[in-house]
C-alpha positions in Angstrom: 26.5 -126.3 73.5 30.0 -127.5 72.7 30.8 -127.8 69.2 33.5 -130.3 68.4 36.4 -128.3 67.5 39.4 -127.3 68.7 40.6 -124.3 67.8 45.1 -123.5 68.1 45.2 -119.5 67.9 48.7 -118.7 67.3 49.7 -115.2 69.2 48.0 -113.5 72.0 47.9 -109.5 70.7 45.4 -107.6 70.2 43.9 -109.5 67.2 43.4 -112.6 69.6 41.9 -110.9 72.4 39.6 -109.7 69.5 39.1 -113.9 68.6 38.5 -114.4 72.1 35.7 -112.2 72.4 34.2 -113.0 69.1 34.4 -116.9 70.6 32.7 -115.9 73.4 29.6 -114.4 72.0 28.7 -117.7 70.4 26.2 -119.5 71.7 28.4 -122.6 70.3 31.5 -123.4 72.7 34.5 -124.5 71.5 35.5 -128.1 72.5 39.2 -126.6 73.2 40.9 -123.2 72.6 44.9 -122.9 73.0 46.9 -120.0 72.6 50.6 -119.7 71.6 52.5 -116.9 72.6 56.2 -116.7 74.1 55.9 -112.6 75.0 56.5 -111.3 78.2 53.2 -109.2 77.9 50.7 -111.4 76.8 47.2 -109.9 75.0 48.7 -106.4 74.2 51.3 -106.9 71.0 53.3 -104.3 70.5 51.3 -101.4 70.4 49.9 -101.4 73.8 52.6 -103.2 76.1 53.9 -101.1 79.2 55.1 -98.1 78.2 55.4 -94.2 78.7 51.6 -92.4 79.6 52.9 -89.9 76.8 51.9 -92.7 74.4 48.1 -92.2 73.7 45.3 -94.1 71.7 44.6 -92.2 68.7 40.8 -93.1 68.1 37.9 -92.1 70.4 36.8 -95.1 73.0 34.2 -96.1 71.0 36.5 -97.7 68.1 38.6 -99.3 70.9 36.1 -102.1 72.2 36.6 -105.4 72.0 33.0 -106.7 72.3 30.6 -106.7 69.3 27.3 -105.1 69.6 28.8 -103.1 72.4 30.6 -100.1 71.3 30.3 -98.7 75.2 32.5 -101.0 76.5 36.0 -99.9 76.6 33.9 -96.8 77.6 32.7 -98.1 80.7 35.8 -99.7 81.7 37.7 -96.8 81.2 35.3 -94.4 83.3 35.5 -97.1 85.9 39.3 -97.0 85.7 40.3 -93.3 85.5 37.8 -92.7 87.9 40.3 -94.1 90.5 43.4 -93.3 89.2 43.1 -90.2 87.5 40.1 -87.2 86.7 38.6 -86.9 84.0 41.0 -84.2 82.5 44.1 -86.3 82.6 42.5 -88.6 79.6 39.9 -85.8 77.7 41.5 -84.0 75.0 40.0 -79.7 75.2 40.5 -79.5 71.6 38.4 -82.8 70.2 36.3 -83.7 73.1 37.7 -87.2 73.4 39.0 -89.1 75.5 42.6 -90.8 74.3 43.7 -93.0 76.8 47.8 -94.1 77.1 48.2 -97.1 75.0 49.3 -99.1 78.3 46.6 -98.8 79.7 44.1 -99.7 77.3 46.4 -103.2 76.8 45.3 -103.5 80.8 41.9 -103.6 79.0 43.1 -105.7 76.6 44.5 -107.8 79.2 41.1 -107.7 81.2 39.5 -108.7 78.6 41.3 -111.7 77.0 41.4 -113.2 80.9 37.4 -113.0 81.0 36.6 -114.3 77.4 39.3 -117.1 78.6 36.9 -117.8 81.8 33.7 -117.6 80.3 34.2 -119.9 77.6 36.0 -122.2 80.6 32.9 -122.4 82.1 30.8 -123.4 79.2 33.0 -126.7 79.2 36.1 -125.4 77.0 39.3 -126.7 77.2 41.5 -123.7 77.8 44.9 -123.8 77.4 48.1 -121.1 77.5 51.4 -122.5 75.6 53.8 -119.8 76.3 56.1 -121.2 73.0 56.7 -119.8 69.3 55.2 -121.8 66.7 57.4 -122.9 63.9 55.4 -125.4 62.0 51.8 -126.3 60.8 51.3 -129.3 58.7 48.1 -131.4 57.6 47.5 -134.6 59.8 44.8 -136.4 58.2 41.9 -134.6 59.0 43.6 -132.1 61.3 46.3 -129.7 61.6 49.7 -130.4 63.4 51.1 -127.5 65.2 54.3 -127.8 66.1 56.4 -125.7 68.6 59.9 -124.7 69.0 60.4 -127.3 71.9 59.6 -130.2 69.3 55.7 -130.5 71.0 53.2 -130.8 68.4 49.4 -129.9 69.3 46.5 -131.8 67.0 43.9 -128.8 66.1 40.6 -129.0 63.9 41.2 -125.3 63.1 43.9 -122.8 63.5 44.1 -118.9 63.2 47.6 -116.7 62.5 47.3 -113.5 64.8 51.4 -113.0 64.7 51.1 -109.5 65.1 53.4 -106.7 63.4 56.6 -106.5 62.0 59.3 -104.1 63.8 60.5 -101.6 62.1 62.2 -101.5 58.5 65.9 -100.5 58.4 66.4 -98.4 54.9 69.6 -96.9 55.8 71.2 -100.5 57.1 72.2 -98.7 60.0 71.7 -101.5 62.8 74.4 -101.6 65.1 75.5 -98.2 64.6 76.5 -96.6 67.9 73.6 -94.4 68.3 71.1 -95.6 66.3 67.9 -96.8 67.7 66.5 -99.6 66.0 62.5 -100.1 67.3 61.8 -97.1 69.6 59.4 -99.6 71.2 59.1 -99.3 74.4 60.0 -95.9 74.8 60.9 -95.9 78.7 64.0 -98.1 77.7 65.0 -97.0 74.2 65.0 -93.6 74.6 66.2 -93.6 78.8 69.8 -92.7 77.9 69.2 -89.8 74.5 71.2 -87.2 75.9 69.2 -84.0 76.6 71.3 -82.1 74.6 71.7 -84.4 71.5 70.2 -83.8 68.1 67.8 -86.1 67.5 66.8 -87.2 64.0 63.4 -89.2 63.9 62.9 -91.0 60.6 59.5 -91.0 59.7 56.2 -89.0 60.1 53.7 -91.1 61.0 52.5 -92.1 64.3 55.5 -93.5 65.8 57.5 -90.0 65.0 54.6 -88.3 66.6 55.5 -90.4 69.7 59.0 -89.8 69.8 58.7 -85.8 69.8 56.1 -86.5 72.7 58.0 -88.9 74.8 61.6 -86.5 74.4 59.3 -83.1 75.0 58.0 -84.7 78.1 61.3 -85.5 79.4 62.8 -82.2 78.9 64.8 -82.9 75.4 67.1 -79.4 74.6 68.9 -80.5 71.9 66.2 -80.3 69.1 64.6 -83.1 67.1 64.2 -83.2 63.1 61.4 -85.6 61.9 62.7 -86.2 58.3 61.1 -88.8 55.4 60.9 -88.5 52.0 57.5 -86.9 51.6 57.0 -85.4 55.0 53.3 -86.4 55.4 52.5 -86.1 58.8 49.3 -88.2 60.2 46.4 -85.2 60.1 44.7 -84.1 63.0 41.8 -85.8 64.3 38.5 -83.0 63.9 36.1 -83.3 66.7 33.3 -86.1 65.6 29.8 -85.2 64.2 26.9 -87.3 64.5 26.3 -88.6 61.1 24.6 -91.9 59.8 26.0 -93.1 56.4 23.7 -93.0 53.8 25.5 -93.7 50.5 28.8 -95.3 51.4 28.0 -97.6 53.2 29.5 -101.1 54.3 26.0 -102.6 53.7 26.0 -101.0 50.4 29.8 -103.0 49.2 28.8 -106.0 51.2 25.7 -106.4 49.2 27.7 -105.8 45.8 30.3 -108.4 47.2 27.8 -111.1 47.7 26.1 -110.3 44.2 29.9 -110.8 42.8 29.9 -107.3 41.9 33.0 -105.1 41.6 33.7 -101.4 42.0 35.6 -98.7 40.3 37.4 -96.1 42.1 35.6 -93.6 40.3 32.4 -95.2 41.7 33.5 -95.2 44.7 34.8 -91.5 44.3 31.4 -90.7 43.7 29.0 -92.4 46.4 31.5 -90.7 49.0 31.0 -87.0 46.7 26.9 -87.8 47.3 27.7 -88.7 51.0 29.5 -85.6 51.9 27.2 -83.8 49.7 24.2 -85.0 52.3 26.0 -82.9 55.1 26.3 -80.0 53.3 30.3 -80.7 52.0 31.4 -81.2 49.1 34.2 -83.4 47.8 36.8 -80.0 46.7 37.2 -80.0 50.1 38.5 -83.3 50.2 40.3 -83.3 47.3 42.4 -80.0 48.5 43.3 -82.0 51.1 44.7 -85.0 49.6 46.2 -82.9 46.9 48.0 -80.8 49.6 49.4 -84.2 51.3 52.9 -84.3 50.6 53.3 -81.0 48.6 52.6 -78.5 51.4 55.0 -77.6 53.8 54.4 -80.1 56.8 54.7 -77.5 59.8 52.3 -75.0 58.0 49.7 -78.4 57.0 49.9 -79.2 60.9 48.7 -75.6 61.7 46.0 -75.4 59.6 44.9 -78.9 60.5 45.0 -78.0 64.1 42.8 -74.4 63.8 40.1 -76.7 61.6 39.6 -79.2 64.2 36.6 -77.8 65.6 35.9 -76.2 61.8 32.5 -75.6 60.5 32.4 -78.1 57.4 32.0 -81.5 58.6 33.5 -83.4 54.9 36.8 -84.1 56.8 35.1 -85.8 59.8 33.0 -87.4 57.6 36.2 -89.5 55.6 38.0 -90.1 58.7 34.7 -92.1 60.1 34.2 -93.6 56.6 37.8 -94.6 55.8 38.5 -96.7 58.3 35.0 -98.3 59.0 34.0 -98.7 55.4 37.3 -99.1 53.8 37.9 -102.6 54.2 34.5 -103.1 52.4 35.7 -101.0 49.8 39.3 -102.2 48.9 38.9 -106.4 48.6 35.6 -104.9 45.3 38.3 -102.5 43.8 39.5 -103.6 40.6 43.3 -104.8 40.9 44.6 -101.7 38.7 42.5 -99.2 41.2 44.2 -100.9 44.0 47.8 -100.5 42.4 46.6 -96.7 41.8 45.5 -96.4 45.3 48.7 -97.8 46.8 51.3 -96.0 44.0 49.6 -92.5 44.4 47.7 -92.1 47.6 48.9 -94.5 49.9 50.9 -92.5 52.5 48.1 -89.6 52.4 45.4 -92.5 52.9 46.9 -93.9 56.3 47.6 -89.9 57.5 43.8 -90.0 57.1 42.9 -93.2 58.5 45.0 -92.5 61.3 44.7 -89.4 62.5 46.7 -88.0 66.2 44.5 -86.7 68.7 44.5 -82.7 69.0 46.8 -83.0 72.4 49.4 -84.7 70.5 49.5 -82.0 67.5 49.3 -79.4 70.2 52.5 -80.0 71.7 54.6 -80.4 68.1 52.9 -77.2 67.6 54.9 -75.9 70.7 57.6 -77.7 70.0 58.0 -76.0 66.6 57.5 -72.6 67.6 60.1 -72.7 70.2 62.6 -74.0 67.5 63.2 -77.5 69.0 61.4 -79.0 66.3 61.7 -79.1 62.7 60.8 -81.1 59.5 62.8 -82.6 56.9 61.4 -83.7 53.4 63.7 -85.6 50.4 65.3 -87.8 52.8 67.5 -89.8 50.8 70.7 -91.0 52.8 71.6 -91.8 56.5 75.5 -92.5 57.2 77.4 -93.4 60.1 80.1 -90.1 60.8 83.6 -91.5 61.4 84.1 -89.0 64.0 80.8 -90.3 65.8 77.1 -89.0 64.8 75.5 -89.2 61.4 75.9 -87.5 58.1 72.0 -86.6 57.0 71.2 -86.1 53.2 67.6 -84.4 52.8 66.0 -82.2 50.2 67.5 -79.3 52.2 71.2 -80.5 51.8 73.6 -82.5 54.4 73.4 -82.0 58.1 74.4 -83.7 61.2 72.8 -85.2 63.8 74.0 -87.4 66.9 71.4 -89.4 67.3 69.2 -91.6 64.8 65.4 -92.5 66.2 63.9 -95.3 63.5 60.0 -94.7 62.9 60.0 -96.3 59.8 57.0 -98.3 58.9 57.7 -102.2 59.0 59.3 -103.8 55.7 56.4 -104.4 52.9 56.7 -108.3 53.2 54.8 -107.5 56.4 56.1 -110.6 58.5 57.6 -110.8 61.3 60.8 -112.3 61.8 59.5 -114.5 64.7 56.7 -115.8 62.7 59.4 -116.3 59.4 59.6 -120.0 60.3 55.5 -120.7 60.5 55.1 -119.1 57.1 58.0 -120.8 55.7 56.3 -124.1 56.5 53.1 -123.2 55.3 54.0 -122.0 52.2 56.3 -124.8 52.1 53.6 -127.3 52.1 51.5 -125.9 49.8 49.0 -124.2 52.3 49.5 -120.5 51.7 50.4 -118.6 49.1 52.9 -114.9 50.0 50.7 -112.3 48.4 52.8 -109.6 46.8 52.1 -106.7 48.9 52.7 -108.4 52.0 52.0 -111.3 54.2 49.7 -114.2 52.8 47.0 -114.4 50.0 43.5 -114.8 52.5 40.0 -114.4 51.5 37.9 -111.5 51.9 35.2 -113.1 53.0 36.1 -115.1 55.8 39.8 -114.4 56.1 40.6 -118.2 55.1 44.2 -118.8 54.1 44.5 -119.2 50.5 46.2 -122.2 48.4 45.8 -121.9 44.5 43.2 -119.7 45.0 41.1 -121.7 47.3 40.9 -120.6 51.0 41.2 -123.5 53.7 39.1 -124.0 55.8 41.0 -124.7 58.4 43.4 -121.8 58.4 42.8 -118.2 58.9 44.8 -115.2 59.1 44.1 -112.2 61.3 45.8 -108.6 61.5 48.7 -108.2 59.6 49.4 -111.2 58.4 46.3 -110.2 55.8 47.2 -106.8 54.8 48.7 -107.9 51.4 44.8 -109.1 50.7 42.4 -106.5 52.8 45.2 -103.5 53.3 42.6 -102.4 55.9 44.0 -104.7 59.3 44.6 -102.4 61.5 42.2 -100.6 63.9 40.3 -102.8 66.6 36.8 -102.0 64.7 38.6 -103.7 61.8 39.9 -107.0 63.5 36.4 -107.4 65.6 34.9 -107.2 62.3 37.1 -110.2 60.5 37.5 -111.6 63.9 33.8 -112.3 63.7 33.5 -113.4 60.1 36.5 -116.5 61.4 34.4 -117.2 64.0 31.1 -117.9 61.6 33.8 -119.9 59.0 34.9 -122.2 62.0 31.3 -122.5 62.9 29.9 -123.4 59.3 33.0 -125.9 58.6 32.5 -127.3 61.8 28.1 -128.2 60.9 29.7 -129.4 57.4 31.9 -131.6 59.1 29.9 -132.7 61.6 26.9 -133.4 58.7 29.2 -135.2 56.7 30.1 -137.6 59.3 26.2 -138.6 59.9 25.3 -139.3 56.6 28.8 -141.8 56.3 
């Protein structure tokens, strides 16, 4: 049945292959779907464009599929993939029992699967349309939106959805341009191709990216040594080999039930279902709590070790918040009071993401080896960066100065969390009065159904997916995440759709 809308979905990452699915599961078809997007890799953003092999998914393949009701998916696809390309070992990690597959190639998947949500809905009578332009503008027109393009063509849409991807990289120590500084690692086959073997490499940052850099210059042979340096040092823990376990206390039906009663939660609620749901597997929530105090106060080389040993340890707690954090989080966070959140973000922020975001055992493995043969260290109190007038840098960490030749950015992006390209589109809609910046980043959007808000009433009309929304729902990133708000857009567009379409009959 088509459903008179047409739909403008502005970027073609990861977050709109994840709109593309979610459209295709409905039973109601789209009268027209068009996607904007100017990249030279369409469906895979960033994070999963072509790229070293070195460069692995860190969640197990279930978490990765982009089709609801189907968490076997990327599963199958990847069996049927690897098993002509590669055995089994090459993607299985001994340590975890998981298989991580390089980030390329699950954007192939991506890819796959953005072309075939693309054709079915073409065949149900959709309109399908690529525009391979940046949008700069979208204004009201009557009824509709007008979204206009940076050619000067403006496309009439009932309903539009912001998937503009992430920000690059910050740039703390205003070092761009420097001779020897690399700005966005990303992709890592060009940035890092010319890194002299022998130069000493300074990665700022521990998080994931970091964890890629050490992997990409170990597999290329890198002599010189590599220093990961930040100001707290927190690296991303170390994924523990799953458990079957069914929540029973913190839940995601449990917060969505207290969110459509217009109930909030404290922290210390919250604090306490997860204590009673790691009490039902026989943990408790010291465990826990050790680890989170330890985050950022133990020495990061010795944390990675003792991360490592435990991922096949006998207490389950651990497992059981790095399943929870991510799936139920987002459930969590938009029922938190605002001063919880600030407490959250101020205190535990940089310890929640190592958890959410765990590496895969393999990856840990080798910065394990990488450490003990002394071509890896860690550097806390990172304070300065500064160009050397006589060529390198001049590094000021906890530890004192030292020198370093070359300057590898892993920074998280900038906390406006908007990327340059899309600067223009949010300048107009903000412009206009139909979004609001939120103060944490990107634009003020309901929990509910992701609707962009203006004075504190969502449209309709416009949605924001992936980072775009963090400011609002912090948790936007991870696929299960983005299928789970894709599919809530999906049910708005419907529901606005029948109002509209009800209104007209009774005029």
């Amino acid at each position: 049945m088509l459903s008179p809308t047409r739909i403008g979905i502005i970027g073609a990452g990861a977050s709109a292959v994840c709109l593309l699915s979610a459209l295709r599961e409905r039973s109601e078809t789209p009268e027209a779907v068009t996607v904007f997007d100017p990249s030279a890799h369409l469906w895979r953003g960033r994070a999963y464009q072509p790229d070293a092999a070195t460069l692995l998914v860190n969640a197990p393949p279930e978490d990765m599929t982009v089709r609801a009701g189907d968490p076997e998916h990327f599963i199958r696809w990847l069996g049927a993939r690897r098993s002509g390309l590669a055995a089994r070992s090459h993607y299985d990690d001994p340590w975890a029992g998981i298989a991580f597959a390089p980030r390329a190639l699950y954007g192939d998947y991506l890819e796959q699967c953005a072309r075939e949500a693309l054709a079915a809905l073409h065949a149900r009578g959709c309109e399908v349309r690529l525009v391979r332009r940046a949008v700069t503008e979208v204004a009201r027109d009557g009824e509709r939106l007008a979204v206009r393009t940076d050619d000067g063509a403006v496309y009439p849409f009932d309903h539009t959805v912001l998937c503009v991807g992430n920000a690059g990289p910050a740039d703390p120590h205003q070092l761009a341009g420097t001779p020897g500084f690399v700005a966005d690692p990303y992709p890592v086959v060009n940035r890092l191709a010319d890194v002299d073997p022998d130069a000493r490499v300074l990665v700022v940052g521990n998080g994931l990216t970091a964890v890629d850099m050490v992997l990409t210059l170990t597999a290329r042979g890198h002599r010189g040594g590599v220093v990961l340096a930040s100001r707290r040092g927190v690296l991303p823990s170390v994924r523990q080999r799953p458990v079957e376990h069914r929540a029973r206390y913190f839940t995601a039906e449990r917060f969505r039930a207290m969110a459509a009663r217009g109930e909030s939660l404290t922290l210390a609620r919250a604090v306490a279902l997860m204590a009673d749901e790691l009490a039902a597997v026989g943990s408790s929530s010291e465990v826990v709590a050790r680890e989170i105090t330890a985050a950022g106060t133990e020495d990061p080389l010795a944390r990675l070790r003792r991360q490592f040993e435990a991922v096949n340890a006998g207490d389950p707690g651990l497992r059981v918040l790095q399943r929870a954090v991510p799936d139920t989080g987002p459930d969590v966070w938009t029922l938190l009071p605002e001063r919880d959140r600030a407490e959250v973000l101020h205190r535990h922020y940089r310890t929640l993401m190592s958890l959410c975001c765990p590496m895969p055992p393999t990856s840990a493995a080798v910065l394990l080896g990488e450490a003990d043969a002394g071509r890896l260290g860690f550097a806390r109190g990172l304070t300065k960066i500064v160009p050397d007038p006589t060529g390198g840098f001049g590094v000021r960490t906890a530890d004192g100065w030292q020198r370093a030749d070359v300057v590898v950015n892993a920074v998280s992006p900038p906390g406006h969390r908007v990327p340059a390209a899309a600067r223009p589109l949010v300048d107009s809609l903000t412009a206009r009065g139909l979004a609001e910046l939120h103060p944490r980043g990107g634009l003020r959007v309901a929990r509910a159904t992701s609707g962009v808000l203006a004075d504190g009433v969502p449209d309709p009309r416009i949605f924001a997916l992936g980072e775009l929304a963090s400011g609002s729902l912090l948790f936007t990133f991870g696929v299960p995440s983005l299928l789970d708000r894709a599919l809530d857009i999906v049910e708005a567009i419907h529901l606005d759709t029948a109002r509209r379409a009800e209104s007209m009959q009774v005029v």
